[in-house]
C-alpha positions in Angstrom: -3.3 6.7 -3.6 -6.3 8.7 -3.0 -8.9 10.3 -5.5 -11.5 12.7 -4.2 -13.9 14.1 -6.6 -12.2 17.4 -7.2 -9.7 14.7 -8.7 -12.2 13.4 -11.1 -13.2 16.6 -11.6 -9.6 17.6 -12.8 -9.1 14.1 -14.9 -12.5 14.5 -16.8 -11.9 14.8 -20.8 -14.6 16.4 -22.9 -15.4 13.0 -24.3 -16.1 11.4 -20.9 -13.0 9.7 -20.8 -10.1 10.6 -18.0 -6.6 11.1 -18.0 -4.4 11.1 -15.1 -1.0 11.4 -17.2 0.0 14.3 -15.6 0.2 13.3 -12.2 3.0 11.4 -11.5 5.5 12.9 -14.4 7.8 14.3 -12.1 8.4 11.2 -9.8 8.2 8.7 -12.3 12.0 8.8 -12.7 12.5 7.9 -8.7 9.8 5.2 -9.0 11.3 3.6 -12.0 14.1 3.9 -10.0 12.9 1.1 -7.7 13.6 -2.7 -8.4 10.2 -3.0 -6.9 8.0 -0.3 -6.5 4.4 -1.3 -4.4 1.4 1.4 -3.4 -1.2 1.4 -1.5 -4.4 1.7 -3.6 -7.2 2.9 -1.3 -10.4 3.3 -3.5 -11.8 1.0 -5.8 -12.4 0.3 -9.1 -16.3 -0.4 -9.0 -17.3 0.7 -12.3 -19.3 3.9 -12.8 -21.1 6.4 -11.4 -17.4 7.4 -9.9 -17.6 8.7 -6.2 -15.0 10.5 -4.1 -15.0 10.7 -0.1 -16.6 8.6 1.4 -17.4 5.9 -0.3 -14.4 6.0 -3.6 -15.1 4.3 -6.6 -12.3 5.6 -9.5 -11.9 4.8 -13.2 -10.0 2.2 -14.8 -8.0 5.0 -15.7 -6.6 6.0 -12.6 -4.9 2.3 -11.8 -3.5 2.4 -15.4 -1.8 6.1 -14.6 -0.7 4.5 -11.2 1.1 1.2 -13.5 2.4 3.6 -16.3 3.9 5.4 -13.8 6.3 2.3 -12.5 4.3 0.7 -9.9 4.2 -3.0 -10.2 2.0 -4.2 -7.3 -0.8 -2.7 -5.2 -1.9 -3.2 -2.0 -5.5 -3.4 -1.5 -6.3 -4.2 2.1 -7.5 -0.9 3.5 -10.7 0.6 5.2 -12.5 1.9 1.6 -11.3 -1.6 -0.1 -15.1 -2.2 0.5 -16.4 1.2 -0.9 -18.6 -0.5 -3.6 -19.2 -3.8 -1.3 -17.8 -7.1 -2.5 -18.9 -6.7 -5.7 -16.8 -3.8 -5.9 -14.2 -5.4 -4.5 -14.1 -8.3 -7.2 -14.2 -5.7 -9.7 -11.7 -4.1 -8.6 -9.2 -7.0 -8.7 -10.7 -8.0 -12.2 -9.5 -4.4 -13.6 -6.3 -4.6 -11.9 -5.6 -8.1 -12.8 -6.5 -7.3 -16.8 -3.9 -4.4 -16.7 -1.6 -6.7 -15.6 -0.8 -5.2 -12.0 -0.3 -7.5 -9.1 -1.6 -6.9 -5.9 -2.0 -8.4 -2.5 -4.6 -7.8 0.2 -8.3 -8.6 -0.8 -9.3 -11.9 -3.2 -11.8 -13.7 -4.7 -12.3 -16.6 -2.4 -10.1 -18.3 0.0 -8.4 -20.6 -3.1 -7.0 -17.7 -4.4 -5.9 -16.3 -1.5 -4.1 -19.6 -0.2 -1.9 -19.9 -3.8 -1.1 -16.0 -3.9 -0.4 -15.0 -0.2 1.6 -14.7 1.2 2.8 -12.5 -2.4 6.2 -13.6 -2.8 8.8 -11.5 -5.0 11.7 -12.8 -6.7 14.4 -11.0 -7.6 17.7 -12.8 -8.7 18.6 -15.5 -5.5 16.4 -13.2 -3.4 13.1 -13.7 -2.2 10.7 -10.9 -0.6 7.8 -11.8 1.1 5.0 -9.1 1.3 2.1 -8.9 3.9 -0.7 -6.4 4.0 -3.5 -6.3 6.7 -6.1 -3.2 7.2 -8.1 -3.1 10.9 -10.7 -2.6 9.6 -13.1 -1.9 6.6 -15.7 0.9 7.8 -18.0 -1.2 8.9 -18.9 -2.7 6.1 -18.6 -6.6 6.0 -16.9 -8.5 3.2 -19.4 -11.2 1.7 -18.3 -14.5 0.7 -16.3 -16.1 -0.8 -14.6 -12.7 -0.9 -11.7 -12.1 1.5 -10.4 -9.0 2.8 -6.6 -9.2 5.5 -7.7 -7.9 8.3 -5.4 -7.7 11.3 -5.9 -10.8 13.0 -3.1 -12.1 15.1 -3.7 -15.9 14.9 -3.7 -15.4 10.6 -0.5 -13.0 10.9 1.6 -15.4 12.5 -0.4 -18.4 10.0 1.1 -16.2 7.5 4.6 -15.2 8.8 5.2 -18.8 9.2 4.1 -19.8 5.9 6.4 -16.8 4.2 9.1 -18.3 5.8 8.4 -22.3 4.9 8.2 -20.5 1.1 12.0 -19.5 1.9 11.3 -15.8 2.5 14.3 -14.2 2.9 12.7 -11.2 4.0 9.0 -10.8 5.1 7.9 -7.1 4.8 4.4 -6.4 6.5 2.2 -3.6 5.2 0.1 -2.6 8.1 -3.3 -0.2 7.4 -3.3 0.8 11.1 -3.3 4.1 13.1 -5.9 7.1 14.0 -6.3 9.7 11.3 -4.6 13.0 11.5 -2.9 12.2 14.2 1.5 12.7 13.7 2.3 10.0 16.3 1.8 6.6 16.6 -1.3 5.4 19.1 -0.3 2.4 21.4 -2.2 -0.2 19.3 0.3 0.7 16.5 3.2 0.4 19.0 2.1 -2.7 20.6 1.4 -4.6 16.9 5.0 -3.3 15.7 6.4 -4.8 18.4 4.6 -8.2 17.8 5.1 -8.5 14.1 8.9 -8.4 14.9 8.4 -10.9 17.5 6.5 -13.4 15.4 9.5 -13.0 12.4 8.7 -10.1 10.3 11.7 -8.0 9.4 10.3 -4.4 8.6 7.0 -2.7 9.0 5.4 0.1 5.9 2.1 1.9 7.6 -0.5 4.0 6.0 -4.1 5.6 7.1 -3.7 8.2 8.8 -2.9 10.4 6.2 -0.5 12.3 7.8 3.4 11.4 8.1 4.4 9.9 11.2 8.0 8.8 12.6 10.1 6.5 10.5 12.3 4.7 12.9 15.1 1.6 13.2 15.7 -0.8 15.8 18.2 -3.2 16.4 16.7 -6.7 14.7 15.5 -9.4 17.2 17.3 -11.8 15.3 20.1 -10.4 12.8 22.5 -8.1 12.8 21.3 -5.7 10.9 17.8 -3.4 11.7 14.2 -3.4 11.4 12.7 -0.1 9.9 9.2 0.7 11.1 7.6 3.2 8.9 4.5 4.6 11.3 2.3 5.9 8.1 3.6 7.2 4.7 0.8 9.7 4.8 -0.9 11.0 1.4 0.8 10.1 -1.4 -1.9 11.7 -3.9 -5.5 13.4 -2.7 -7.6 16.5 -2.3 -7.2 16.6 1.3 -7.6 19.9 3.3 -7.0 18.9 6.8 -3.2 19.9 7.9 -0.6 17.7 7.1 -2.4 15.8 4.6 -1.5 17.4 1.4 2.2 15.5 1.1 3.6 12.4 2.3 6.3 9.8 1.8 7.6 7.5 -0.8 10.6 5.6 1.0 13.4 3.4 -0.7 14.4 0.1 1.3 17.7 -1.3 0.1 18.1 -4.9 1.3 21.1 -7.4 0.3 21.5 -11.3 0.4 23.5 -12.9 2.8 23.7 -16.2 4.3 21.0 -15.7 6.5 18.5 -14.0 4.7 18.4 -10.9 3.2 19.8 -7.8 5.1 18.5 -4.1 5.5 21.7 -1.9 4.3 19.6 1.4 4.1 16.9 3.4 2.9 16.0 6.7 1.5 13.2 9.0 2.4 11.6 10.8 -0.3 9.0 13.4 0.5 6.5 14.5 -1.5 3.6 17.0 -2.0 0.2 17.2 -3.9 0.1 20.5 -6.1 -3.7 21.3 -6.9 -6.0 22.2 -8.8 -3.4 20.2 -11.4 -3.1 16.9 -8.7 0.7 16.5 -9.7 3.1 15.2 -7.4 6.0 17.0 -6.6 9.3 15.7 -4.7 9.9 18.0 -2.2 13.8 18.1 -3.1 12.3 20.2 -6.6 
């Protein structure tokens, strides 16, 4: 979820207020769809003046047209989480948290990060654990007794083994990774993928680059069943010009209990693209 200024520019009411309504009306059917539907939120909710590339600050607004459009939880660990600095960042989860979204990635202080992370989701007997780590956050250094996820191997596997001592049954990481513009995972990305399912995590969603790369399965290390990497989702919303950054993907993970955990039986693809000057996403199938 990106928002440049010509998004702004297209949002802004004659009173001074914004309204986003119209930009996710024709995929709100596959989103409510979901039993669980999770976005990555990369810009931040610092208050006014609002700014687009490169430092995004976006009104409340914009996270409320995100909820009402059926996602539940944002991820927040990315390279512009720090746009506005850390007192950016704690706005940012103070908005969020007063619209009643959840969210995962940056915190307060360290208290709040050890009783909410790793985000655990409940659905019936199952239980989902969610991770989400960015490399890096453009230089700019979190101050404390903020946190920001970055991707730190000795905290992943912290993590991963505290997901499964909460009785994950499946631990999905959400990995801000990758070189821009490029269509093809880098051998970082590789090399991490490969780790993560090594230490215990079951499936892999990556965004930054902005543009799609491969979605692939392999057999599981430790099941029966597969592990789906998704390389980057690219853009779901933005005023991008570069090529191959005016779509992306959402993508639809179907998991089912079993006695060992909770097993990947499928998933969809649903591409999408960013019509402009209006910003509406369009599914690609209409």
């Amino acid at each position: 979820m990106m928002q440049h200024q010509a998004q702004l520019d297209a949002a802004l009411q004659p009173d001074g207020t914004y309204n986003y309504s119209g930009c996710f009306t024709l995929v709100k059917p596959q989103i409510e769809a979901a039993d669980i539907a999770v976005c990555n939120f990369e810009t931040t909710l610092g208050g006014a003046p609002y700014t687009g590339y490169p430092q995004f600050c976006s009104p409340d607004e914009y996270a409320q047209a995100i909820r009402d459009a059926g996602f539940e939880i944002f991820l927040t660990a990315n390279n512009h989480c720090l746009d506005r600095r850390s007192k950016g960042l704690v706005r940012t989860l103070d908005v969020l948290d007063s619209l009643g979204i959840k969210h995962l990635g940056t915190y307060h202080n360290r208290a709040e990060r050890d009783s909410l992370y790793p985000y655990i989701i409940e659905r019936g007997s199952m239980r989902i654990a969610l991770l989400n780590y960015t490399y890096d956050t453009n230089g700019i250094p979190v101050a404390a007794p903020c946190i920001v996820n970055y991707i730190d191997t000795a905290q992943i596997k912290a993590d991963v083994i505290r997901a499964r001592q909460l009785k994950a049954d499946c631990i999905i990481a959400c990995m801000h990774w990758g070189i821009e513009y490029r269509t093809l995972p880098n051998t970082d990305q590789v090399r991490t993928e490969q780790w993560l399912y090594s230490i215990g995590v079951d499936h892999i969603i990556g965004g930054h680059p902005h543009v799609v790369q491969p979605v692939r399965t392999q057999p599981h290390r430790y099941y029966s069943d597969s592990h789906l990497t998704v390389w980057s989702l690219g853009n779901y919303i933005s005023n991008m010009t570069a090529p191959r950054t005016d779509h992306g993907l959402a993508v639809t993970l179907y998991l089912q209990k079993s006695i060992s955990g909770a097993r990947m039986i499928g998933y969809d693809i649903h591409p999408n693209y960013t019509e402009r000057p209006l910003f509406r996403v369009i599914p690609i199938e209409n």
